[in-house]
C-alpha positions as CSV (number, residue, x, y, z in Angstrom):
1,X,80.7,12.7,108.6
2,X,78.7,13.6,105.3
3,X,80.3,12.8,102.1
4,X,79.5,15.8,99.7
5,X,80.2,13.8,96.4
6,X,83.0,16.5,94.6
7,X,86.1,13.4,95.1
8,X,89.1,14.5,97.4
9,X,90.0,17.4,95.2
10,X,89.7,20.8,96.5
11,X,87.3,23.1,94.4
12,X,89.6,25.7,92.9
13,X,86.4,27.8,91.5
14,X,85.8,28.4,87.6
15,X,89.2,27.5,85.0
16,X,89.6,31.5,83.4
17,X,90.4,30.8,80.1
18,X,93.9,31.8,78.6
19,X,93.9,35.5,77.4
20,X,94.2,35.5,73.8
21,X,97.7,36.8,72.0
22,X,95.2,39.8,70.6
23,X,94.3,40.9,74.6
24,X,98.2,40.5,75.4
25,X,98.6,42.6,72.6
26,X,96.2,44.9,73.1
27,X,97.3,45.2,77.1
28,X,100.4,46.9,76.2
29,X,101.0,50.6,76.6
30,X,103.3,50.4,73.5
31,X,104.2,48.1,70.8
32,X,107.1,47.8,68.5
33,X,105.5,47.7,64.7
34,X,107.9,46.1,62.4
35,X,107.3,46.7,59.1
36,X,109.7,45.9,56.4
37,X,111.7,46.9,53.1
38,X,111.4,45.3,49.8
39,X,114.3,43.8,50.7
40,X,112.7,42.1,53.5
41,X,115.1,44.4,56.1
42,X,112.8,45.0,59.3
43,X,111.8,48.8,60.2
44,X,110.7,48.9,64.1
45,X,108.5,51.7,65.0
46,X,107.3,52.1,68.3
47,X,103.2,53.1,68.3
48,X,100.3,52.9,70.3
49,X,98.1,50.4,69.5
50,X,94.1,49.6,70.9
51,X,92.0,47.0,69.9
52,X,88.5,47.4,67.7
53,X,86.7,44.3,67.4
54,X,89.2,41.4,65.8
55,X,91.7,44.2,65.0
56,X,94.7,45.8,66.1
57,X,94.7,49.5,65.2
58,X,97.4,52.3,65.2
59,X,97.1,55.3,63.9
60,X,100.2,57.1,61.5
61,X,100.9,60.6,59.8
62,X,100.6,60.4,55.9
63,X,102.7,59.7,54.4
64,X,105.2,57.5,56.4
65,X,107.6,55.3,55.5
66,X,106.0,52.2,57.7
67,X,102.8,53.7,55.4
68,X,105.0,53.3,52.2
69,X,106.4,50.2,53.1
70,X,102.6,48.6,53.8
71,X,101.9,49.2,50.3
72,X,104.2,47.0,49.2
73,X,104.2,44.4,51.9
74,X,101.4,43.8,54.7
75,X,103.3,41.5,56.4
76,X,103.8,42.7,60.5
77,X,105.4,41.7,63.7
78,X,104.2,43.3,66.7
79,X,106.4,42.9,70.3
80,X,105.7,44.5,73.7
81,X,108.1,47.1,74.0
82,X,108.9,50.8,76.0
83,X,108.4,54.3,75.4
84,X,111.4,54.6,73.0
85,X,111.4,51.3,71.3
86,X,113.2,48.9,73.3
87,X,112.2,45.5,73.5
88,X,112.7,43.2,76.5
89,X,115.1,40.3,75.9
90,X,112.6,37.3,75.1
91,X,109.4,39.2,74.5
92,X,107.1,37.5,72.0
93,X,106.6,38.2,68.7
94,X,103.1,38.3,67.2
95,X,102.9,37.9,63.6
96,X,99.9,39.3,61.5
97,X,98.6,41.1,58.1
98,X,98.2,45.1,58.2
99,X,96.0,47.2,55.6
100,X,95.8,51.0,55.5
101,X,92.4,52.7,55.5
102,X,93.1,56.8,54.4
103,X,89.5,57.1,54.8
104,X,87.9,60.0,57.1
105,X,85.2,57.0,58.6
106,X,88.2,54.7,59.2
107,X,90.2,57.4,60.5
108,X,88.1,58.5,63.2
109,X,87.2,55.0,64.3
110,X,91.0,54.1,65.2
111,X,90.9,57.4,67.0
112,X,87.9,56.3,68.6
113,X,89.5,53.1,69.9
114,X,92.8,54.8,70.5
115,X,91.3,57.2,72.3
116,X,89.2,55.1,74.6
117,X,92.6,53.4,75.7
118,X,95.0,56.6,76.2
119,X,93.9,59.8,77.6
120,X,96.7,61.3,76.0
121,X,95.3,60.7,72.9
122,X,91.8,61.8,73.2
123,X,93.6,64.9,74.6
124,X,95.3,65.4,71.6
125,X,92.5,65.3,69.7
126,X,90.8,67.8,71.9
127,X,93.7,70.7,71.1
128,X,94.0,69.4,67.3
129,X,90.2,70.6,66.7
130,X,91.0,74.2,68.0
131,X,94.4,74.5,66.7
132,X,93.9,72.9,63.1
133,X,91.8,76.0,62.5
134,X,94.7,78.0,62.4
135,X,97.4,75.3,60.9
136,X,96.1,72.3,60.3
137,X,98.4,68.9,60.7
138,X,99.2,66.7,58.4
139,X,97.1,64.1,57.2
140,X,96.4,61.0,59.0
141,X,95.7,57.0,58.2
142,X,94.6,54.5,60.5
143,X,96.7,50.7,59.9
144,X,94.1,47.7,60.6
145,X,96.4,45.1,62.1
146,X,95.0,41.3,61.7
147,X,97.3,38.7,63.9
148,X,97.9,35.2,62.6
């Protein structure tokens, strides 16, 4: 019998590597933002959220009050969560730094990435430049989330 040189181990194939937390992030249909008060009191708001290079983007009416509560603290947690908000029992937290760009450019690229991700959104989009003819919406401003 031939002796093929590999040891007694089976060969398993190539080792994937571990998904990093911003693709586990990124892989969730919605995410719970925390932002939080002056007072350091959390305020949970669940988004949609895509990825856009090393970022984490969502996109927000202005004003808001997770929008207010940016400017005076861009500290954010980030946890998997449902349609309404709730969060599993042990889901992980993902810390990270968020800054708000009110520009049109940096607008329109978050749609961009949210839209590649959700249909939904790129629908909404769709209607919003027939219907903001006749009443426009209100402003909006795309959060740049930065994990670690």
């Amino acid at each position: 019998m031939a002796h093929c040189g590999h040891g007694s181990a089976a060969y398993a194939g190539p080792v994937s590597p571990m998904p990093s937390d911003l693709d586990v992030v990124n892989a969730q249909r919605y995410v719970s933002l925390t932002t939080f008060r002056r007072n350091g009191a959390p305020v949970p708001t669940p988004v949609w959220i895509a990825r856009d290079g090393s970022d984490l983007v969502v996109v927000s009416v202005d004003p808001a009050g997770k929008l207010k509560r940016l400017a005076h603290t861009a500290r954010v947690e980030l946890r998997p969560c449902d349609l309404r908000g709730r969060v599993a029992e042990g889901a992980p937290t993902y810390a990270g730094t968020a800054v708000v760009d009110r520009s049109a450019e940096g607008v329109a690229a978050v749609k961009r990435a949210l839209g590649r991700k959700y249909v939904l959104a790129r629908l909404g989009d769709a209607v919003a430049a027939v219907t903001d003819r006749v009443r426009p919406r209100a402003p909006r401003a795309a959060i740049r989330i930065t994990l670690g």
